[in-house]
Backbone of each chain as ProteinMPNN parsed JSONL, in Angstrom:
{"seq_chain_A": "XXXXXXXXXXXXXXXXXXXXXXXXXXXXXXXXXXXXXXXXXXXXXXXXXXXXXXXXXXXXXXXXXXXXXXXXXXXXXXXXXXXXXXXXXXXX", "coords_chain_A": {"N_chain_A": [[93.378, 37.903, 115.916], [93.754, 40.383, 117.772], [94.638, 38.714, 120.039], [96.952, 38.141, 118.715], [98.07, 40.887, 118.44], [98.454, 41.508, 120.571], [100.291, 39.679, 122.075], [102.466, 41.244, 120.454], [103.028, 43.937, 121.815], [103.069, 43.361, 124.526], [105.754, 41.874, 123.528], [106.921, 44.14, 122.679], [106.955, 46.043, 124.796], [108.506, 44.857, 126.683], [110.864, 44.698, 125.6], [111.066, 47.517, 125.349], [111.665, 48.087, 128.105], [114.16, 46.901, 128.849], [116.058, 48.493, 127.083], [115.739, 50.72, 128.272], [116.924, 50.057, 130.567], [119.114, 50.213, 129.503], [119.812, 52.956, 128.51], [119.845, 53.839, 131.361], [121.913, 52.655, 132.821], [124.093, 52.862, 130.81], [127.497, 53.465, 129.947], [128.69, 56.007, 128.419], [127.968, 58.534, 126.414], [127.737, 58.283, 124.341], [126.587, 55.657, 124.158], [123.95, 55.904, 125.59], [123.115, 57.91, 123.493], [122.632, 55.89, 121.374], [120.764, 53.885, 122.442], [118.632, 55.459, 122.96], [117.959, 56.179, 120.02], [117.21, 53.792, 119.238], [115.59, 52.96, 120.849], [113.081, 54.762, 120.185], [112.766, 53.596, 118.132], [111.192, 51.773, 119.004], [108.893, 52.711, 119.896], [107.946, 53.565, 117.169], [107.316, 51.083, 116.331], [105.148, 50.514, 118.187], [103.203, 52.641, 117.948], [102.558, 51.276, 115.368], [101.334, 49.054, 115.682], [99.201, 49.431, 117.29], [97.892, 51.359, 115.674], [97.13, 49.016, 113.407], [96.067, 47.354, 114.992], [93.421, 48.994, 115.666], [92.88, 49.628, 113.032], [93.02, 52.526, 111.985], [94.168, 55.289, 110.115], [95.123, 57.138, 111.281], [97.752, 58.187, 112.29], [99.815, 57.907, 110.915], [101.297, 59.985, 110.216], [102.535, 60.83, 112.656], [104.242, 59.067, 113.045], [106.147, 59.12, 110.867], [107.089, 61.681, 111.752], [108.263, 60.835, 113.822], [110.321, 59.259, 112.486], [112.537, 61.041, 111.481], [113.326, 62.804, 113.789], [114.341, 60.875, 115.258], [116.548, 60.527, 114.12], [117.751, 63.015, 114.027], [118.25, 63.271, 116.35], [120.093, 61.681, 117.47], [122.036, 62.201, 115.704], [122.975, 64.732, 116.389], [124.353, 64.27, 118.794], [126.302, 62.605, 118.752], [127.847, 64.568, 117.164], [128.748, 66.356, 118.977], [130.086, 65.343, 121.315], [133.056, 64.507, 123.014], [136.309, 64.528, 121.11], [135.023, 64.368, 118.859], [135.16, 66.012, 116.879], [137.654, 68.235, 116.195], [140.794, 67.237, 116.832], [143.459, 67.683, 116.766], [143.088, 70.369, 118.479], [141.463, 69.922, 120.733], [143.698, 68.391, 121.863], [145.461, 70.1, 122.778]], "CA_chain_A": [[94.178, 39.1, 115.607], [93.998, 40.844, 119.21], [95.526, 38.082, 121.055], [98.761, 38.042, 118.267], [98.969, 42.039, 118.647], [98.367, 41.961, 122.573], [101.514, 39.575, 122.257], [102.765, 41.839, 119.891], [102.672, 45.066, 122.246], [103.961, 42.558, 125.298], [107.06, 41.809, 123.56], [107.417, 45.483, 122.754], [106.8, 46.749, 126.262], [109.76, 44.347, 127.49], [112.336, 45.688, 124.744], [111.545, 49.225, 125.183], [112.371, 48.128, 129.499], [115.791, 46.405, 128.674], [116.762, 49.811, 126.142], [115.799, 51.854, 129.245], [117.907, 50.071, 131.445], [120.493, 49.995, 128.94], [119.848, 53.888, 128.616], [120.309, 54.374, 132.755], [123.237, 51.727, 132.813], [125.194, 53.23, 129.608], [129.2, 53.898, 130.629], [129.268, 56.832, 127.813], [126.773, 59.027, 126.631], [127.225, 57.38, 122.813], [125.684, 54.453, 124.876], [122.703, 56.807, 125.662], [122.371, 57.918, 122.503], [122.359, 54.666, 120.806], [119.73, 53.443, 122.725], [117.49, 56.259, 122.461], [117.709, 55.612, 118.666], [116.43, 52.318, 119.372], [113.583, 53.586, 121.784], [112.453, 55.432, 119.09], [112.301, 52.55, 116.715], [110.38, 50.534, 119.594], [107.994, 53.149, 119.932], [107.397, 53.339, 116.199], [106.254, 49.774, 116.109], [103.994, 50.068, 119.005], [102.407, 52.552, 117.48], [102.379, 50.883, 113.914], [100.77, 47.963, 115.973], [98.264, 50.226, 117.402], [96.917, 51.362, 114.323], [96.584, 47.689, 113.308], [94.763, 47.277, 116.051], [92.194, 49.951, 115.636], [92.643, 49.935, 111.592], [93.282, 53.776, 111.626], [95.484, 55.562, 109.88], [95.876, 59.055, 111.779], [98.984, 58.216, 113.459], [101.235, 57.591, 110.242], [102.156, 61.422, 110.22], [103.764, 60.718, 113.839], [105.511, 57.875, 112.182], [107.008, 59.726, 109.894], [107.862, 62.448, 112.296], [109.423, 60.058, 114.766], [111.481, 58.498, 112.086], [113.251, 61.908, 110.995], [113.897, 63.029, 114.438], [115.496, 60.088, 116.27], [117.747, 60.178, 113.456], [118.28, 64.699, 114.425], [118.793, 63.822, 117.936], [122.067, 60.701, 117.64], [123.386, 62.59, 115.123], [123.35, 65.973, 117.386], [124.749, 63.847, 120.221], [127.493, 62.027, 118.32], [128.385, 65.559, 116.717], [128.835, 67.464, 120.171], [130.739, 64.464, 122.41], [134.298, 64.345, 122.881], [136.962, 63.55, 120.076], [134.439, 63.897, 117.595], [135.635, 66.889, 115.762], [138.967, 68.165, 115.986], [141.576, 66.282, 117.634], [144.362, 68.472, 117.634], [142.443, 71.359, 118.927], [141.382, 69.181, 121.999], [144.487, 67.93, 123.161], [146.285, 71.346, 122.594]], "C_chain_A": [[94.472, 39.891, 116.872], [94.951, 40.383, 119.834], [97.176, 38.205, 120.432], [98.875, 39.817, 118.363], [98.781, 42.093, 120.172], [99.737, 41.09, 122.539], [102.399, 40.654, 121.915], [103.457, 42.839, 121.003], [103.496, 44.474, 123.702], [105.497, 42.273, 125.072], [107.389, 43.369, 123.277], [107.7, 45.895, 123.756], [108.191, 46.163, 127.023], [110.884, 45.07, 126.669], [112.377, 46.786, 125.227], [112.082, 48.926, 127.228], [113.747, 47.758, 129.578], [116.435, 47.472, 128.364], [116.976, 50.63, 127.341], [116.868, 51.303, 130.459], [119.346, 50.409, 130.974], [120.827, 51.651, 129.071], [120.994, 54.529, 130.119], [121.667, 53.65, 132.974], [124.422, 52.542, 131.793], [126.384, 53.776, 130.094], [128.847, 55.639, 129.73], [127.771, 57.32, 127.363], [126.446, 58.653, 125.285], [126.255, 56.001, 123.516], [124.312, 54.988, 124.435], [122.063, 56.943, 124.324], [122.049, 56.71, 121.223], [120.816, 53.542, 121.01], [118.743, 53.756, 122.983], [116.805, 55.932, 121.056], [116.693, 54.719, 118.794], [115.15, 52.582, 119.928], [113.136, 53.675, 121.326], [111.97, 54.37, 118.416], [111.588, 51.394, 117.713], [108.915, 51.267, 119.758], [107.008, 53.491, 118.875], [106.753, 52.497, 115.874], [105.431, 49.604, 117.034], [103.46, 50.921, 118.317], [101.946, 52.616, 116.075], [101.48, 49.626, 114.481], [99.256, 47.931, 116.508], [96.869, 50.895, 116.527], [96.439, 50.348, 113.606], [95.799, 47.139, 113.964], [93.449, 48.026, 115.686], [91.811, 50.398, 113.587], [92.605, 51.167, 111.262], [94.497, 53.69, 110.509], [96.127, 56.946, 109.804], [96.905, 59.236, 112.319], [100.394, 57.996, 112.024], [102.079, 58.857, 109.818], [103.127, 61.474, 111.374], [104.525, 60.203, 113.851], [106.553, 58.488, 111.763], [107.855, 60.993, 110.97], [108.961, 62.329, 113.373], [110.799, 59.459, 113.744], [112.299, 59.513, 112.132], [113.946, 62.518, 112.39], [114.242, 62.009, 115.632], [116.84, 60.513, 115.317], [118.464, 62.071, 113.716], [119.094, 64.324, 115.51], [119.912, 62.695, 118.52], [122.725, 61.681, 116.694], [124.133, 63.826, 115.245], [124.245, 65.294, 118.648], [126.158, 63.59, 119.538], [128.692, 63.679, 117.702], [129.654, 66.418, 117.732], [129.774, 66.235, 121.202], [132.222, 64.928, 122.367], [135.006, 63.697, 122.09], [136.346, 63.399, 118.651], [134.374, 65.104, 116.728], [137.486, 66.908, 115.719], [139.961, 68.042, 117.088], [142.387, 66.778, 118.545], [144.25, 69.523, 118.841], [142.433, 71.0, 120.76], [142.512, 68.811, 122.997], [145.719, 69.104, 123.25], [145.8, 71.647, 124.304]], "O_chain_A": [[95.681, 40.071, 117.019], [95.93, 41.019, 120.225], [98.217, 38.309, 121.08], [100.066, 40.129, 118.355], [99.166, 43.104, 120.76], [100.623, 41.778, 123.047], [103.113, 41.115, 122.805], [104.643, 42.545, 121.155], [104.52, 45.08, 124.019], [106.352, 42.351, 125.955], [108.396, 43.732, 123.886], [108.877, 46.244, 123.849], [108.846, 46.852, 127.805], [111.657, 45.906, 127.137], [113.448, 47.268, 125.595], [112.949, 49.712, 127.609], [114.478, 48.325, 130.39], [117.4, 47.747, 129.078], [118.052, 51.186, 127.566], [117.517, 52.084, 131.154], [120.344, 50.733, 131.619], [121.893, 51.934, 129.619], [122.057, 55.147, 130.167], [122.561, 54.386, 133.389], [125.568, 52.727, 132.202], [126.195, 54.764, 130.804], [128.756, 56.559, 130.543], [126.71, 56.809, 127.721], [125.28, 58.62, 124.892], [125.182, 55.649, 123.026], [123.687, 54.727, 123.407], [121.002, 56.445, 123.949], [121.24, 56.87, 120.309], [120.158, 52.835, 120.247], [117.829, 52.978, 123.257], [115.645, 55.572, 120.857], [115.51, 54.884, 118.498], [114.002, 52.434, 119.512], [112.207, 52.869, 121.374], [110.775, 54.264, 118.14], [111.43, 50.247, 117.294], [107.887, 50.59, 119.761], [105.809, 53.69, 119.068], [105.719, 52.665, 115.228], [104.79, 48.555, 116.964], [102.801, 50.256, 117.518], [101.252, 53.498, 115.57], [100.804, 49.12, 113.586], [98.4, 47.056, 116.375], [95.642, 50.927, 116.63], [95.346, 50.534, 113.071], [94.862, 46.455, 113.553], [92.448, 47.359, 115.424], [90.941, 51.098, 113.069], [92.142, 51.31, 110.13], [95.288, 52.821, 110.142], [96.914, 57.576, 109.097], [97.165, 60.31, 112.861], [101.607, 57.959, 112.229], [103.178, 58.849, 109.263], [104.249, 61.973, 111.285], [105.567, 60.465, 114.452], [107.697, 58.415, 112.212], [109.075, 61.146, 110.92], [109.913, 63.02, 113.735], [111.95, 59.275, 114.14], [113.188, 59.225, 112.933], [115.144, 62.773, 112.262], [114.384, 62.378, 116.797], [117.949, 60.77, 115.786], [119.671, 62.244, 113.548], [120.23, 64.74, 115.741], [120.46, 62.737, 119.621], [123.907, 61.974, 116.874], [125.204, 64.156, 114.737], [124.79, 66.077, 119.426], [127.09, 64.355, 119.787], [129.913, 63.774, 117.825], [130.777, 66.861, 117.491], [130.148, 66.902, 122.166], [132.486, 65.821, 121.562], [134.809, 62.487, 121.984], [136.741, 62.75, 117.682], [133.505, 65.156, 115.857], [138.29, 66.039, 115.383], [139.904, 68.703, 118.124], [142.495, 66.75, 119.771], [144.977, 69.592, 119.832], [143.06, 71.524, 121.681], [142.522, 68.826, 124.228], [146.798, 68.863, 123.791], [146.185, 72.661, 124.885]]}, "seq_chain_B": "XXXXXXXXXXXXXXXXXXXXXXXXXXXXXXXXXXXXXXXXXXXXXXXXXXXXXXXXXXXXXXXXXXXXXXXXXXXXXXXXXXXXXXXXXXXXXXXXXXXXXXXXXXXXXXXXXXXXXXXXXXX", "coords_chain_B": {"N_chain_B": [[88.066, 31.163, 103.89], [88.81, 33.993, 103.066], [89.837, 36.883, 101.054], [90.593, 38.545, 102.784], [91.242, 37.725, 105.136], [93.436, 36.203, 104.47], [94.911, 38.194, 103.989], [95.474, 39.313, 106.442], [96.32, 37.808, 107.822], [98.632, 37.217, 107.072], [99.588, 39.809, 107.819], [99.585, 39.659, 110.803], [101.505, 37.721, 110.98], [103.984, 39.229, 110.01], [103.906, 41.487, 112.075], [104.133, 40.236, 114.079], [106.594, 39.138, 113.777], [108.138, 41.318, 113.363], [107.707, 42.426, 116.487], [109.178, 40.256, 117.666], [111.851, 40.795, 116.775], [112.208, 42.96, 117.977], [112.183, 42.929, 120.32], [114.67, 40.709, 120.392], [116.529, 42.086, 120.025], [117.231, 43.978, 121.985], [117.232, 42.303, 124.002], [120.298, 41.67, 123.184], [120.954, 44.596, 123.433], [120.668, 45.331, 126.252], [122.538, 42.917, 127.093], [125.246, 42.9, 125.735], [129.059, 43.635, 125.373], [130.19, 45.421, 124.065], [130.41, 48.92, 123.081], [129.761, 49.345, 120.145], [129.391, 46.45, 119.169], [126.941, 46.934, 120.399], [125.347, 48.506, 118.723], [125.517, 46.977, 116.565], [123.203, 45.623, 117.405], [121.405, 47.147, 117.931], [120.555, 48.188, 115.431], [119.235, 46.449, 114.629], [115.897, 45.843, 115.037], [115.584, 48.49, 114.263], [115.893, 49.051, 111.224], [115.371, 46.383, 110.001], [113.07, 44.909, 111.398], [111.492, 47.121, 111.6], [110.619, 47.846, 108.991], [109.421, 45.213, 108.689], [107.428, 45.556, 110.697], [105.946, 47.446, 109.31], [105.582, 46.738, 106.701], [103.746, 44.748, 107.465], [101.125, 46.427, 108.567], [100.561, 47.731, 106.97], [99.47, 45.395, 104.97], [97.405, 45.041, 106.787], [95.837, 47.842, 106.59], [95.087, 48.047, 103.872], [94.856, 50.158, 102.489], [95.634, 52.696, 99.762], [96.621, 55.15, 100.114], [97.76, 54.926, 102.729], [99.631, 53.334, 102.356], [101.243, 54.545, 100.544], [102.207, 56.151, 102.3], [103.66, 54.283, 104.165], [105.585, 53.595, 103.093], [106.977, 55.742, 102.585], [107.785, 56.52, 104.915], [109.39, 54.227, 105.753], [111.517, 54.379, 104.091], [112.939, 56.881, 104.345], [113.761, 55.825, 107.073], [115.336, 53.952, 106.211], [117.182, 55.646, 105.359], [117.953, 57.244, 106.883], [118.749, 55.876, 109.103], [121.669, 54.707, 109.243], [123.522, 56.704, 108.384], [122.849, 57.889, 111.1], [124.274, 56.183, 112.906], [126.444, 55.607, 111.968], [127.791, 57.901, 112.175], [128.004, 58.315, 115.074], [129.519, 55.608, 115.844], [131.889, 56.401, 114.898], [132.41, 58.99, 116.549], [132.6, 57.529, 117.991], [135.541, 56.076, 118.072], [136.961, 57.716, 117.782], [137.195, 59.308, 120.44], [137.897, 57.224, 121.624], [137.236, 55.32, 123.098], [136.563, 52.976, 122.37], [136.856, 49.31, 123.018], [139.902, 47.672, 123.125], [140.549, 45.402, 123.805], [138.598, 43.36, 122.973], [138.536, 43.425, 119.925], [139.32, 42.084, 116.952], [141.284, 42.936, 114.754], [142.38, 46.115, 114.051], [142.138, 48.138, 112.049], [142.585, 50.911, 112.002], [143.947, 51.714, 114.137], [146.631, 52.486, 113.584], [146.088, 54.926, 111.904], [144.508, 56.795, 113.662], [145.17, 59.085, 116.364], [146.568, 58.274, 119.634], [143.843, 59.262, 121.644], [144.581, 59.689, 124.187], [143.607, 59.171, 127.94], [140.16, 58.946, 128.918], [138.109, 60.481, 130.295], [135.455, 60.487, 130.653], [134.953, 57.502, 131.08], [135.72, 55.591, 133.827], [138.899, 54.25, 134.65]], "CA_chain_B": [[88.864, 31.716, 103.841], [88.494, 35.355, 101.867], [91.083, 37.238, 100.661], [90.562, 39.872, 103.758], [91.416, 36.905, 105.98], [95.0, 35.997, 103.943], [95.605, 39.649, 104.045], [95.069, 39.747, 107.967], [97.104, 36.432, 108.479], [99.922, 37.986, 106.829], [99.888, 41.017, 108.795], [99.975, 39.648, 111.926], [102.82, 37.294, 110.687], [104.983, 40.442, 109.974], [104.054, 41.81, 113.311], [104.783, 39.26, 115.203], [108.449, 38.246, 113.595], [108.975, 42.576, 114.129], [108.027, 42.639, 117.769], [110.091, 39.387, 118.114], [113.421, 41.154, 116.511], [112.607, 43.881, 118.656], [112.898, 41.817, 121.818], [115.914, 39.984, 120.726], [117.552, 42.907, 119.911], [117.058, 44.48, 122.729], [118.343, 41.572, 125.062], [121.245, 42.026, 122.679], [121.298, 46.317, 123.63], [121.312, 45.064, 127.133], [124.047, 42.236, 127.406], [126.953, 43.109, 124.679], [129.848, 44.115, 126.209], [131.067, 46.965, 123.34], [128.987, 49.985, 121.888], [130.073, 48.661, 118.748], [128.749, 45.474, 119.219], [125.344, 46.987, 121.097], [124.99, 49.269, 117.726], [125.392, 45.95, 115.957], [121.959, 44.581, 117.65], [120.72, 48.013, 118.068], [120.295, 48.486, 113.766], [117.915, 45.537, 113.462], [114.764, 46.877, 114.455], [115.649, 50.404, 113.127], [115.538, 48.723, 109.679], [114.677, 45.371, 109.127], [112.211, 45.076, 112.23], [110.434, 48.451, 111.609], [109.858, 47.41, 107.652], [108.496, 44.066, 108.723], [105.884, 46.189, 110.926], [105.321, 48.284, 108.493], [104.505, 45.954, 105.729], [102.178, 43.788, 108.287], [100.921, 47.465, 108.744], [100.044, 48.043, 105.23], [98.87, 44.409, 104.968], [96.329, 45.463, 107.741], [94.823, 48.52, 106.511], [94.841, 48.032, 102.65], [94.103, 51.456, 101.484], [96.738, 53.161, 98.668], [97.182, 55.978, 100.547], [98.401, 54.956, 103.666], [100.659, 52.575, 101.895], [101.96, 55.412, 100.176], [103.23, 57.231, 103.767], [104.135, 53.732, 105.057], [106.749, 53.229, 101.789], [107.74, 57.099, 102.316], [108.375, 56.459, 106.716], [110.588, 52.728, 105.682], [112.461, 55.147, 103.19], [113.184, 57.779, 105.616], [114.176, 55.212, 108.633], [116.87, 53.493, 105.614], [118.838, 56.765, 104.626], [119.139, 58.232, 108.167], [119.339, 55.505, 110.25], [122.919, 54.311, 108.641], [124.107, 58.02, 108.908], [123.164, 58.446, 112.448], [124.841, 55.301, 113.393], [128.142, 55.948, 111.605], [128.189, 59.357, 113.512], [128.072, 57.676, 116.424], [130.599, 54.764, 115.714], [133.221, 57.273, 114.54], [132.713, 59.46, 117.587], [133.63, 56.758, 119.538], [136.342, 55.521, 117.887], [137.685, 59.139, 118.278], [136.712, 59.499, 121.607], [139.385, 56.357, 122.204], [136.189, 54.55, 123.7], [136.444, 51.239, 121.894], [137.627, 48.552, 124.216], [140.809, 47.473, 122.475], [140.659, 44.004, 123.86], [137.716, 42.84, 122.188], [138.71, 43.717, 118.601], [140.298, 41.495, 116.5], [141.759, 43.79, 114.25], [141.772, 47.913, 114.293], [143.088, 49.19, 110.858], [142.428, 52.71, 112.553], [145.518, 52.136, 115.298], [148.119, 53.283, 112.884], [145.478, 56.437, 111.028], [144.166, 57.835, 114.748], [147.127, 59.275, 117.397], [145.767, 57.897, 121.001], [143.237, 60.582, 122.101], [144.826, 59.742, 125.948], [142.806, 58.137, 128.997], [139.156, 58.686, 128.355], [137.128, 61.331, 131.333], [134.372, 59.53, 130.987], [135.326, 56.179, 131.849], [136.844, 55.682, 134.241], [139.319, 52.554, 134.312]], "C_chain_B": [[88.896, 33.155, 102.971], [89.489, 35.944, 102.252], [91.663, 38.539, 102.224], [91.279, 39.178, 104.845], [92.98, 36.24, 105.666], [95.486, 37.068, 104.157], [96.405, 39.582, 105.718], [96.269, 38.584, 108.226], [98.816, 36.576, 108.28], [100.622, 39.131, 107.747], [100.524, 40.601, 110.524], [101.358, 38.816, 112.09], [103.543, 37.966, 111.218], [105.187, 41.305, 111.364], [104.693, 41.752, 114.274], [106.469, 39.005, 114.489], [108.961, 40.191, 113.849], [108.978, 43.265, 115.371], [109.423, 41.87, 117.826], [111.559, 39.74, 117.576], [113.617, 41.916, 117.506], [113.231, 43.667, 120.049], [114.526, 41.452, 121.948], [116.899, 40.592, 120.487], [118.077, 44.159, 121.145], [117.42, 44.144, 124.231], [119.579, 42.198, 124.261], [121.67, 43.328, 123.365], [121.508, 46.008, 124.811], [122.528, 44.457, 127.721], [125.442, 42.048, 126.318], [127.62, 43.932, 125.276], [130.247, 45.742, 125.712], [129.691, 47.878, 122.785], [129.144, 49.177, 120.853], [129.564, 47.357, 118.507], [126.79, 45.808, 119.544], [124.971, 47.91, 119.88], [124.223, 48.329, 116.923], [123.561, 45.594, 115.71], [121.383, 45.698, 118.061], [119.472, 48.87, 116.493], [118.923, 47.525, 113.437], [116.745, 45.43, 114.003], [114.577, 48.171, 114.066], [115.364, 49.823, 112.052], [114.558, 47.502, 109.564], [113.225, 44.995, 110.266], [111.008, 46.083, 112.128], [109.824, 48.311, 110.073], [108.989, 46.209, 107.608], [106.808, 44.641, 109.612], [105.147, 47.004, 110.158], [104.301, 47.292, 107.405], [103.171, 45.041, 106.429], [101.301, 45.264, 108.127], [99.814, 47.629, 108.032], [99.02, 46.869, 104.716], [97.127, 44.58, 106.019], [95.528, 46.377, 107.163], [94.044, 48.419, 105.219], [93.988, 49.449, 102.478], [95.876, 52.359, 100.591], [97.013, 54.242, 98.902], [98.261, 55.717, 101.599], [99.564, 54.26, 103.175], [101.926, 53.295, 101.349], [102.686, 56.099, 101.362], [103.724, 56.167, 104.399], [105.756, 53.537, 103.775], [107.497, 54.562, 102.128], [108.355, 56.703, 104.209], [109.306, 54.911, 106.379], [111.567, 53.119, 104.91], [113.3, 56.074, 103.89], [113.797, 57.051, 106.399], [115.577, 54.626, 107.402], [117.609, 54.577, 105.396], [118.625, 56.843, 106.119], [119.471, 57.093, 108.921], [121.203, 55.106, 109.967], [123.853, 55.751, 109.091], [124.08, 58.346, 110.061], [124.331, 57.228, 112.992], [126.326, 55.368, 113.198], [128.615, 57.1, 112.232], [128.455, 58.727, 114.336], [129.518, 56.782, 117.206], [131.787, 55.683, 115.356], [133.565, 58.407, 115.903], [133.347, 58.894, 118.466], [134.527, 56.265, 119.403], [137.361, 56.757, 118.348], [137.779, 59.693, 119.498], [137.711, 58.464, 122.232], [138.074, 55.44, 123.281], [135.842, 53.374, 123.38], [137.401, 50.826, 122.575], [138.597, 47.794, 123.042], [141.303, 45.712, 122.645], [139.381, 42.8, 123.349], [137.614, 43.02, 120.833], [139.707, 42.73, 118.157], [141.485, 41.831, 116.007], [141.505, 45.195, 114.042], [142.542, 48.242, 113.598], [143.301, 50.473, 111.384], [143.406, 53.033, 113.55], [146.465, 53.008, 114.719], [147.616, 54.59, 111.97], [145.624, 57.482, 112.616], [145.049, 57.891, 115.68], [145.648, 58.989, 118.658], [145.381, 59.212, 121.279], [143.216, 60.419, 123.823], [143.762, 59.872, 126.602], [141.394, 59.239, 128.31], [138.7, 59.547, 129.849], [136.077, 60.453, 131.826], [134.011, 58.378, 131.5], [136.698, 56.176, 132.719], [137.639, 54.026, 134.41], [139.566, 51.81, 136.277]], "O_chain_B": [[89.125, 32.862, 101.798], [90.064, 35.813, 103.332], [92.736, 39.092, 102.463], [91.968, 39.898, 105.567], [93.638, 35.807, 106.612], [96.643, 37.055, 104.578], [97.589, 39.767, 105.997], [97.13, 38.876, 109.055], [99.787, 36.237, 108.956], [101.762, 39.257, 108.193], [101.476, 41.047, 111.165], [102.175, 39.036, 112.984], [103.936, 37.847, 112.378], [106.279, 41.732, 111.74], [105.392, 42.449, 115.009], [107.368, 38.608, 115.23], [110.016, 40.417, 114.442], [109.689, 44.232, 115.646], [110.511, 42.428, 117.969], [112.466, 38.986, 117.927], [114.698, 41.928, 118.096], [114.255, 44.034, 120.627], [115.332, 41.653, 122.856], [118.035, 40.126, 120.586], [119.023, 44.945, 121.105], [117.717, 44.857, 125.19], [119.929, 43.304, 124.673], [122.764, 43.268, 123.927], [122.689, 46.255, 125.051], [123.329, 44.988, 128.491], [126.329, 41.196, 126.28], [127.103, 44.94, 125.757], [130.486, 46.759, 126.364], [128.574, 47.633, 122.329], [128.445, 48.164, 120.825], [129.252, 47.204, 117.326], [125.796, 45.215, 119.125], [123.8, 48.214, 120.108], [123.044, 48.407, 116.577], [122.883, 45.41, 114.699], [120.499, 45.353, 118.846], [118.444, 49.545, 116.438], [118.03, 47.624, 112.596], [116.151, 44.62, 113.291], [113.581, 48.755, 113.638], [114.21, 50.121, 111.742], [113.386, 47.515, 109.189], [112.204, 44.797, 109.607], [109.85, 45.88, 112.493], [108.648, 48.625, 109.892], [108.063, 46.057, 106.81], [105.64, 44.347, 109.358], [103.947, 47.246, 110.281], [103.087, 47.129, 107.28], [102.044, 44.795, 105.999], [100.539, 45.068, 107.18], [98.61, 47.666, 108.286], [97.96, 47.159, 104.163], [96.009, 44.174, 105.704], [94.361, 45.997, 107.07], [92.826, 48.584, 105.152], [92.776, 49.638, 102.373], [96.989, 52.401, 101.115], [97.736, 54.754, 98.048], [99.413, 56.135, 101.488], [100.625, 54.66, 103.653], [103.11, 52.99, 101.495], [103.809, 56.571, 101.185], [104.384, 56.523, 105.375], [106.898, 53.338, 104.19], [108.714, 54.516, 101.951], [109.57, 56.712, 104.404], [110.078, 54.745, 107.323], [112.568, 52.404, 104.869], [114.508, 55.84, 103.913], [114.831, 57.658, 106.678], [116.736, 54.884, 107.724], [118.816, 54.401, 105.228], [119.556, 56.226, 106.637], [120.553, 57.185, 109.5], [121.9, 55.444, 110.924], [124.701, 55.77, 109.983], [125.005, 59.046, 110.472], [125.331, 57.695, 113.538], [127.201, 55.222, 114.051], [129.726, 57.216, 112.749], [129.661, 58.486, 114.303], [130.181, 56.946, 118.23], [132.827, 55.259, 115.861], [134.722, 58.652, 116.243], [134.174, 59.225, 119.316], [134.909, 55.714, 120.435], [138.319, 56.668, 119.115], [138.531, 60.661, 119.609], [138.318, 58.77, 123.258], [138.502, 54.983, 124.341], [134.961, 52.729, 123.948], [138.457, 51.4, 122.839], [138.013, 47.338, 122.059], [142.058, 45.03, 121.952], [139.46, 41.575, 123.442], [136.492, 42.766, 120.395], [140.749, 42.508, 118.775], [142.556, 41.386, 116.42], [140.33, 45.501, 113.839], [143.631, 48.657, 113.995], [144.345, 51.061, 111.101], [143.74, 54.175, 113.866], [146.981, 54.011, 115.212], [148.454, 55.263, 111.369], [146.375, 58.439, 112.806], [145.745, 56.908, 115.934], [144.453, 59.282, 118.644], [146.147, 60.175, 121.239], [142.324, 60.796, 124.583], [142.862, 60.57, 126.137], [141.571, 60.093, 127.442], [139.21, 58.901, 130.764], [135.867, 59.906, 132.909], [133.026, 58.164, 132.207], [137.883, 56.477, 132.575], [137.07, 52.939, 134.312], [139.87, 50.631, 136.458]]}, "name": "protein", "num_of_chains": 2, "seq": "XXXXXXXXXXXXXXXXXXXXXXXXXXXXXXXXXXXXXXXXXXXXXXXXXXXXXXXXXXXXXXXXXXXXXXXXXXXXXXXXXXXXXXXXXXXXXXXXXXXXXXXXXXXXXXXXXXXXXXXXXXXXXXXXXXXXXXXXXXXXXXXXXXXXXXXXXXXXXXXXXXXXXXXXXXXXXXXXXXXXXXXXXXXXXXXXXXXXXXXXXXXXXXXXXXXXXXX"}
């Protein structure tokens, strides 16, 4: 059980480095926030993998609080960008 | 073999196949050329990746509480993540930020008036 979550936690650790490049790389800042999202949901399963590890289960309140605010902070980004309210207004 | 030991074998299953989405979704977030495409392979550990850790999760601790907050956090991650994502995708369609040569078809040419060259990118 160790050795398959120490893989586990290995392939995590590489995803969440690709997201971050993708983060610093991103042309637009929907990029950014797209792959924050994702961060989020890589950091949820490390530590959902964590607690499997150690058989707790004091960390599933942070769970829960990570799920609700990745999903605050794309849909504050996408809100506030360019083009993404009103059109006319903008190119007036 | 005891039942604690099927439980456990399961779990790490589920683990392991929701690191391994996370990975390959994550090459994906790196090498796709369009947001729209990197959203694509950005959705599947938000959902189906993060429910497969979960249930290994649950499979792991076996107690009827925690199961109960891991069913309420895989409930939570399906309604918003869909809503943040469609924010997102619509900003950028509005934003005139979808690459127009990688689309097959764009019903939305003849709804949205060109929101002219793009600040952000530059061409």
């Amino acid at each position: 059980m160790t050795a398959v979550l120490s893989v586990c936690l290995a392939m995590l650790a590489v995803a969440a480095v690709c997201v971050l490049a993708r983060i610093v790389r991103g042309p637009t800042v929907l990029d950014r926030a797209v792959a924050l999202d994702m961060l989020v949901a890589v950091g949820i399963c490390a530590l959902a993998i964590e607690a499997a590890w150690n058989r707790h289960s004091h960390t599933l309140p942070i769970l829960l609080v990570l799920t609700l605010l990745g999903f605050v902070g794309s849909v504050s980004v996408a809100r506030f960008t360019r083009g993404s309210d009103d059109i006319e207004v903008e190119r007036s | 073999m005891s039942a604690a030991d099927i439980a456990d074998v399961i779990a790490a299953t589920c683990l392991l196949s929701g690191a391994a989405l996370a990975l390959i979704a994550s090459i994906g977030v790196l090498r796709l050329p369009d947001l729209l495409s990197r959203m694509h392979a950005a959705t599947k550990p938000q959902v189906l990746g993060l429910t497969l850790v979960l249930i290994g999760l649950g499979f792991r601790l076996r107690e009827p509480g925690a199961i109960g907050v891991l069913i309420l956090i895989g409930f939570c991650q399906m309604m918003t993540s869909p809503i943040g994502n469609h924010m997102v995708g619509r900003a950028s369609v509005r934003a005139g930020q979808v690459r127009e040569d990688l689309l097959v078809v764009n019903d939305l040419r003849a709804v949205l008036p060109d929101p002219g060259p793009d600040p952000d990118r530059p061409v």
